[in-house]
C-alpha positions in Angstrom: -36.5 81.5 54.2 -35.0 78.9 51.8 -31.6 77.5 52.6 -30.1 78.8 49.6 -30.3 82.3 51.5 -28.0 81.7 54.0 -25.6 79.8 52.2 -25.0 82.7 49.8 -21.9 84.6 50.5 -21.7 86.1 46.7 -25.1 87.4 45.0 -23.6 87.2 41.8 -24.8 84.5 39.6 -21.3 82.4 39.9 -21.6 82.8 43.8 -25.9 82.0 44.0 -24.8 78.7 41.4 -22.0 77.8 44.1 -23.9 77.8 46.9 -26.8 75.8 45.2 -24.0 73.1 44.1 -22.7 73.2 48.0 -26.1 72.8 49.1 -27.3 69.7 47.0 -23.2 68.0 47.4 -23.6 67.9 51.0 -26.8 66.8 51.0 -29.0 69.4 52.8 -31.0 69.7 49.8 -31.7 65.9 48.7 -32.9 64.5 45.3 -36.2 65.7 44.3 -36.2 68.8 46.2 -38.4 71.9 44.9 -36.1 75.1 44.9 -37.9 78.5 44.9 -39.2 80.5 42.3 -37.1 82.6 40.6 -38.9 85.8 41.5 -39.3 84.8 45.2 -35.1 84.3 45.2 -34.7 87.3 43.6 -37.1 89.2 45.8 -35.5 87.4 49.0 -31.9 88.2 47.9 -33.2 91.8 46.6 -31.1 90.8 42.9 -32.7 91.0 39.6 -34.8 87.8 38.7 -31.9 87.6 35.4 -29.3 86.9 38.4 -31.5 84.0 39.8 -32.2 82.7 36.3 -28.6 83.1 35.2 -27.5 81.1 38.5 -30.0 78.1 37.5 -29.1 77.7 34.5 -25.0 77.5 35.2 -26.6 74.7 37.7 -28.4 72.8 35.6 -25.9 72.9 32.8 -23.8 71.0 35.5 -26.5 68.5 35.8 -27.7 69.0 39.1 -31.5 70.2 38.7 -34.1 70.3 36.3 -36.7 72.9 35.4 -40.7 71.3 35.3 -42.0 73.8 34.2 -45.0 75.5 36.0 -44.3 72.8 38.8 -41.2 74.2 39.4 -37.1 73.4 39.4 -36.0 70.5 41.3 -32.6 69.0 42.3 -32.7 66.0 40.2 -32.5 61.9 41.1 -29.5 59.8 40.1 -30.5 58.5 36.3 -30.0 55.5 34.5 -30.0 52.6 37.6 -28.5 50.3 35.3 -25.0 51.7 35.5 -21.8 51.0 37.8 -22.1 53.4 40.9 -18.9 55.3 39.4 -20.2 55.5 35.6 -23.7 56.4 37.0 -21.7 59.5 38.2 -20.1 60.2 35.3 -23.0 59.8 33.1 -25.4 62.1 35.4 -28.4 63.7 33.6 -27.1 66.8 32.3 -28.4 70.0 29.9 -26.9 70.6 26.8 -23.5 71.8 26.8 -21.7 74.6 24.7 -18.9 73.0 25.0 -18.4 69.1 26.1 -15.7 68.2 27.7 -16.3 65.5 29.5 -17.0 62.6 27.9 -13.3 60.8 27.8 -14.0 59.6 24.1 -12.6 60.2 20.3 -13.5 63.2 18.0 -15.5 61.4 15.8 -14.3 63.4 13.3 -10.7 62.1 13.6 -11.8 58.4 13.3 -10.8 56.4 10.4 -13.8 55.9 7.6 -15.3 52.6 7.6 -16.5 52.3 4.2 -13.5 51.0 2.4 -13.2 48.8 4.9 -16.8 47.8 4.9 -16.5 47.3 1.6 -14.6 44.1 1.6 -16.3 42.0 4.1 -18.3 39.4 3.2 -22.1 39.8 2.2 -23.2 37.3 4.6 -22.4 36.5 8.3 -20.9 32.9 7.6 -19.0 30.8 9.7 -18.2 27.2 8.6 -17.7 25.9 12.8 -19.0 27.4 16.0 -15.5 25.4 17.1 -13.4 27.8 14.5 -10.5 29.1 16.2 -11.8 32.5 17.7 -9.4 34.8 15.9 -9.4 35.0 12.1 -5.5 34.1 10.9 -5.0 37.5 9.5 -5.4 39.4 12.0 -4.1 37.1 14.3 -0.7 36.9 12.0 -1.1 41.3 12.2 -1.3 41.2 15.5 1.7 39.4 16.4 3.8 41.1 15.0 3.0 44.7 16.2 2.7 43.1 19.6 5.2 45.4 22.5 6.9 41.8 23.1 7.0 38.4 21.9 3.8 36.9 23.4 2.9 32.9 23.5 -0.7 33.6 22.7 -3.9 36.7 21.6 -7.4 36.7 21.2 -9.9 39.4 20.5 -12.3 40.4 22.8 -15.3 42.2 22.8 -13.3 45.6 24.4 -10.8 46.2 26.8 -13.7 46.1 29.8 -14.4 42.9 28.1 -10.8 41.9 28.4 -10.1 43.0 31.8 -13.4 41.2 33.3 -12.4 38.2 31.7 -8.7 37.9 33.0 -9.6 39.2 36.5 -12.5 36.6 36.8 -9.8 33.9 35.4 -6.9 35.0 37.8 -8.9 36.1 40.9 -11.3 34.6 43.6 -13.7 36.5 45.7 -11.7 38.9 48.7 -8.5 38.6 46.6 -6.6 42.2 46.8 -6.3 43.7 43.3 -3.8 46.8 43.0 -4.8 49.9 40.9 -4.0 53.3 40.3 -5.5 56.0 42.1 -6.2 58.0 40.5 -7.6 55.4 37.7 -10.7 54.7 35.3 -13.9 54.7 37.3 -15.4 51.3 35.9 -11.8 49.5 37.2 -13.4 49.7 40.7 -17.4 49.5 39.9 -15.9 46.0 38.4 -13.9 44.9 41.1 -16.7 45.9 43.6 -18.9 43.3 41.2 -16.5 40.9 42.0 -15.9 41.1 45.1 -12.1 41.9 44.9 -10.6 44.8 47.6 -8.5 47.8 45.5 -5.0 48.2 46.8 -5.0 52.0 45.6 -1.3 53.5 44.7 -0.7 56.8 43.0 1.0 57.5 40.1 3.2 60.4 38.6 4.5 61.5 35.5 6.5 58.1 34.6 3.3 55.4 36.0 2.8 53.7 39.3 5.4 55.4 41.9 7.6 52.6 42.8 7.3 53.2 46.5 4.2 53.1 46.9 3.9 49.9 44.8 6.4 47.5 46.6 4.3 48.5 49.9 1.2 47.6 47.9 2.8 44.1 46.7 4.3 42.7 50.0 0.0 42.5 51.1 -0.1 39.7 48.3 -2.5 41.3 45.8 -3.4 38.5 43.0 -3.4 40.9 39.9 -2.0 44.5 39.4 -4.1 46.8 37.3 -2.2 49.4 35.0 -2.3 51.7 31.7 0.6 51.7 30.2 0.2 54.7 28.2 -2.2 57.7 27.9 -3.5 57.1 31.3 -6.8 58.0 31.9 -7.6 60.5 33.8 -3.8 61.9 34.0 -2.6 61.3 30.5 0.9 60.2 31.8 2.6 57.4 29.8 4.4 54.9 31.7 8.3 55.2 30.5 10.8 51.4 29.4 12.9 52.1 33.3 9.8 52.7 35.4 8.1 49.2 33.7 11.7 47.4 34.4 11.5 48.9 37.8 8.1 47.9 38.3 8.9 44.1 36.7 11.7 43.9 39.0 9.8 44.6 42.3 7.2 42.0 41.2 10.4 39.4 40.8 11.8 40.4 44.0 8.9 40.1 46.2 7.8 37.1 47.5 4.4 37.3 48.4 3.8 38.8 45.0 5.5 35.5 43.4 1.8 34.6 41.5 0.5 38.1 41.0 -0.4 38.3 37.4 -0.5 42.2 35.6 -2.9 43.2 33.3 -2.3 46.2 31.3 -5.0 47.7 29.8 -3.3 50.0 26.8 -6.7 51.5 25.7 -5.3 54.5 23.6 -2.7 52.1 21.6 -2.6 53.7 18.2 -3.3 57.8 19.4 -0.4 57.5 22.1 2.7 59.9 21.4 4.5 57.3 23.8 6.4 54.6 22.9 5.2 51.3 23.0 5.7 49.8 26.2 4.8 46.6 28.9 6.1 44.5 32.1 5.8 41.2 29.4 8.7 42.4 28.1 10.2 41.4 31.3 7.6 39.2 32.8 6.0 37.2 30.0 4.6 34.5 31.9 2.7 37.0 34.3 1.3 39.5 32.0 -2.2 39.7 30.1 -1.7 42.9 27.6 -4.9 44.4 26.4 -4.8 46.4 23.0 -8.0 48.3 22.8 -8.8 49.8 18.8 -12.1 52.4 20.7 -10.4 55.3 20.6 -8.2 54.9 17.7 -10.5 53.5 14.7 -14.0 53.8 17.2 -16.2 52.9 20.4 -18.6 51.1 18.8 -16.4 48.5 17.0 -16.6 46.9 20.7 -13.3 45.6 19.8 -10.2 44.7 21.6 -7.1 42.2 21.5 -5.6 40.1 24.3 -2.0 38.5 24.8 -0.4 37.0 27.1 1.2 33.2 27.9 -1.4 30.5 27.3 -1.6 29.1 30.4 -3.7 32.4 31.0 -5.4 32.7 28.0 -6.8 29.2 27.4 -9.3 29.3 30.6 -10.1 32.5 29.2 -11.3 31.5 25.4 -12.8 28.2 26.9 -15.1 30.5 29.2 -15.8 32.6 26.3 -16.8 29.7 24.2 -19.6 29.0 26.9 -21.0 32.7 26.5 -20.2 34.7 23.2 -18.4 32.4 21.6 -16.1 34.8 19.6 -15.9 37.9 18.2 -17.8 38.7 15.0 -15.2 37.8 12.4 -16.8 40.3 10.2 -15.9 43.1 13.1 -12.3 41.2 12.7 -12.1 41.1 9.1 -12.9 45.0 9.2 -10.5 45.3 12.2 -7.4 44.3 10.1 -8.4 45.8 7.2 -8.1 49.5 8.9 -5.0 47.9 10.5 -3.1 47.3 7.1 -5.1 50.1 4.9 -2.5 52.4 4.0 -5.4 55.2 4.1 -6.6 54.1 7.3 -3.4 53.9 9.0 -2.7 57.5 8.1 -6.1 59.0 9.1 -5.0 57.3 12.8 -1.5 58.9 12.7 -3.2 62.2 11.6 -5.4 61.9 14.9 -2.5 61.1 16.7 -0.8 64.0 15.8 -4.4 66.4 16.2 -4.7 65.3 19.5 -1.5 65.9 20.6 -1.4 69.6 18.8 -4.8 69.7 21.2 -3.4 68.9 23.8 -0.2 71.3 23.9 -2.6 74.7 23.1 -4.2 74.1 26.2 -1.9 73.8 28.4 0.6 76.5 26.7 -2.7 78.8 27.1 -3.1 77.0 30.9 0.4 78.2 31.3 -0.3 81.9 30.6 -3.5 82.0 33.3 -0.6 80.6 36.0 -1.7 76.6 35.7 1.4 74.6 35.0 0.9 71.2 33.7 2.8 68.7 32.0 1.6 67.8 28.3 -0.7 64.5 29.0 -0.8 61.7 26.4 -3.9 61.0 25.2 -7.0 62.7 25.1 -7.6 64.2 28.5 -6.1 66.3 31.3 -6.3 66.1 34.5 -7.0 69.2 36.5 -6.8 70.3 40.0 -8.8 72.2 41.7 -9.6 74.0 45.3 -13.4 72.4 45.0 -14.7 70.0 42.7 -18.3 70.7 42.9 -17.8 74.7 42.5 -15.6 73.9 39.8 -17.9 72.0 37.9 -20.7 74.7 38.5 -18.5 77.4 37.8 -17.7 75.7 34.4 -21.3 75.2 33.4 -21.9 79.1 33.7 -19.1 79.3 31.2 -21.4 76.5 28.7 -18.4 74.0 29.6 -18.6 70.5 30.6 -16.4 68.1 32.6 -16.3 65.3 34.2 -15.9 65.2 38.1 -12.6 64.0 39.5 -14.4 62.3 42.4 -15.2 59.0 40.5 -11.5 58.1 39.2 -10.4 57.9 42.8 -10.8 54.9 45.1 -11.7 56.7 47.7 -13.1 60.3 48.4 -10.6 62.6 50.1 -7.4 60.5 49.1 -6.3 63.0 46.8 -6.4 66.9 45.9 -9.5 67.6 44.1 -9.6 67.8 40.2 -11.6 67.5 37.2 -11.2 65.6 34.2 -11.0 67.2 30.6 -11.1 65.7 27.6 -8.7 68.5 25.8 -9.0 65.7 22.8 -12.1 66.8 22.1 -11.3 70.8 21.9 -11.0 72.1 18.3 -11.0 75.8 18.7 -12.0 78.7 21.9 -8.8 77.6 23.4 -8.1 80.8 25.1 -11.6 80.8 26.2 -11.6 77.5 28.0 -8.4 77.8 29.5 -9.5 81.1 30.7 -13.0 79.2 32.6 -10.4 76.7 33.3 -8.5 78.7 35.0 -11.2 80.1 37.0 -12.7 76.9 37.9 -9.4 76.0 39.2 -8.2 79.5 41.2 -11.2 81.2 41.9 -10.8 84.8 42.0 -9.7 86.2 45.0 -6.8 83.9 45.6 -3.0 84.1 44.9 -1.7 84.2 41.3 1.0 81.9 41.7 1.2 78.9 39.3 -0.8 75.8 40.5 1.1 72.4 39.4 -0.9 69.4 38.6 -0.1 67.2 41.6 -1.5 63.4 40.3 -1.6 62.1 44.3 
């Protein structure tokens, strides 16, 4: 008798996917793994081979086995060795999707078009100096002025992961303690597992970093602080002007956080309902500010800008000099001219607006199924749930993807589980996906009272 048998508490297809996902989490089925055929299942279970096949697909929609054809299904290996441990997870191998959720990037549809813009960059890929100041004075002069405070110095970067290994690499040395938000962005803590930093996890809430939890965090003596302002990814919440002055004046008050330089990584910039806000406004001579343009005007762009005093942000050109050199000031010539481009700047706002519109039908429709949950900035929400993995499979029975809550968390267990949806990228079946969501969230069965998203 296969495993699968006795793990099965439900014989519907939701409850034969579940225990197949509980099976391969935990590890008693291991990658590689030959499940059994659908007609010996079904004949072991006595349920109709539909149920079995039902059940496998809902599985493999989540991206957890693979059908061979007459060699059989098997749970699959982890793909794609070349990735970060934590984006490996996020990228998984997965079937198509009805509906992808998951992803954490811009409707392409909502971009600004690049023709125009195109349009009036040079023919040829000219530079007069490989020694040319590295930011092309428009842009620069643009830059500057729509900069959240008055910063000594900016340069653009190849993206804010670009950014934010540069400045850790120029501010940090190996077994330095780093703090981040826990929840956070995945490839924060593949990177400074590259680098050989230690994460000083603290939560966050509504407002940002809880203060509390932060002033413990700074009196270990962390070199650099990691945080999104705005539109923080996974939770959406948007850091407000008194929680950055409160967090500015614990870093001034605390001694053994004297040197500890902040890097903000503001990677939704121009979609953000939130106002425009940083700890330079406060700190300038401690802050490095990324501005990321991926999901406002487009991930491949690769294109990002970084200010800060220059004491900071000379080692980190001079470095760059020795590897890239610069950004392509073609990329930056088309950078500013979506920047200033009347048209361009109203097909961002017009995203701006969509996304938020998005994000408020799903959780006014969450809201009806008993889910309460603040309106997140940004493009995605961030979902509890009793268990990830059964969440995930029940989703996949529905044709929904999302992306596993496990990875944006330091470390497994530290939280309550969720899941991460990217509500940006849901245009219509908004009753329908909050109806799965809701589901995935409360499986049927327990209480109706309203589940609150709890970020910690």
């Amino acid at each position: 008798m296969h495993p699968i048998v006795a793990e099965i508490e439900n014989r519907s297809p939701a409850g034969i996917a579940a225990a197949l996902g509980r099976l391969i989490g935990s590890g008693r089925l291991a990658p590689g793994d030959r499940l059994p055929t659908v007609r010996d299942l079904a004949a072991q279970l006595e349920v109709s081979p539909a149920t079995i096949s039902a059940a496998w697909q809902a599985v493999a929609g989540a991206g957890l086995i693979v059908s061979r054809g007459r060699s059989g299904t098997f749970v699959l290996e982890q793909p794609q060795h070349w990735l970060p441990t934590r984006s490996k997870v996020m990228a998984g191998r997965q079937q198509p999707a009805r509906i992808d959720l998951s992803k954490g990037t811009p409707d392409p549809a909502l971009l600004p078009a690049l023709g125009p813009a195109l349009g009036r960059v040079s023919q040829r890929a000219v530079t007069a100096s490989y020694h040319e100041v590295p930011v092309i004075p428009e842009l620069l002069a643009l830059l500057s002025t729509s900069w959240p405070y008055p910063v000594e110095d900016i340069t653009v970067v190849d993206g804010a992961l670009d950014a934010l290994s540069r400045s850790l690499e120029a501010v940090t040395r190996f077994g330095d303690r780093v703090v981040v938000e826990s929840p956070g962005f995945p490839p924060f803590f593949d990177l400074l597992d590259q680098l050989g930093l230690t994460p000083i996890p603290v939560p966050v809430d509504a407002n940002g970093i809880e203060p509390e939890a932060f002033a413990a965090a700074l009196r270990r003596g962390p070199s650099a602080v990691i945080l999104q302002p705005r539109a923080h990814n996974p939770t959406g919440a948007s850091m407000t002007v008194d929680r950055a002055r409160d967090l500015a004046q614990l870093l001034e008050v605390t001694k053994r956080a004297a040197d500890t330089v902040v890097i903000e990584d503001d990677h939704s910039g121009d979609i953000s309902t939130a106002a425009d806000v940083s700890l330079g406004h406060w700190l300038p001579d401690r802050v490095l500010h990324i501005r990321s343009y991926s999901k406002s005007h487009g991930p491949d762009l690769r294109i990002a800008a970084l200010g800060g005093p220059t004491r900071l942000l000379d080692p980190i050109v001079a470095r760059r000099m020795l590897g890239p050199g610069w950004t392509s000031r073609m990329l930056q010539t088309i950078l500013h001219e979506l920047l200033s481009n009347p048209e361009s700047i109203e097909d961002v706002a017009e995203a701006r607006r969509v996304y938020a519109r998005r994000q408020s039908a799903l959780v006014v429709a969450l809201a009806s199924h008993g889910i309460s949950i603040a309106q997140p900035d940004g493009i995605n929400l961030w979902l509890p749930v009793l268990d990830e993995r059964d969440a995930i499979v029940h989703l996949a029975a529905h044709g929904i993807r999302v992306a596993a809550g496990s990875p944006f968390v330091v470390e497994a267990g530290d939280t309550t589980p969720h899941v991460r949806v990217t509500a940006g990228a849901l245009e219509n079946d908004v009753e329908a996906v909050a109806h799965a969501l809701a589901g995935a969230a409360r499986p049927q069965g327990l209480a109706t009272g309203a589940l609150a998203t709890r970020w910690s």
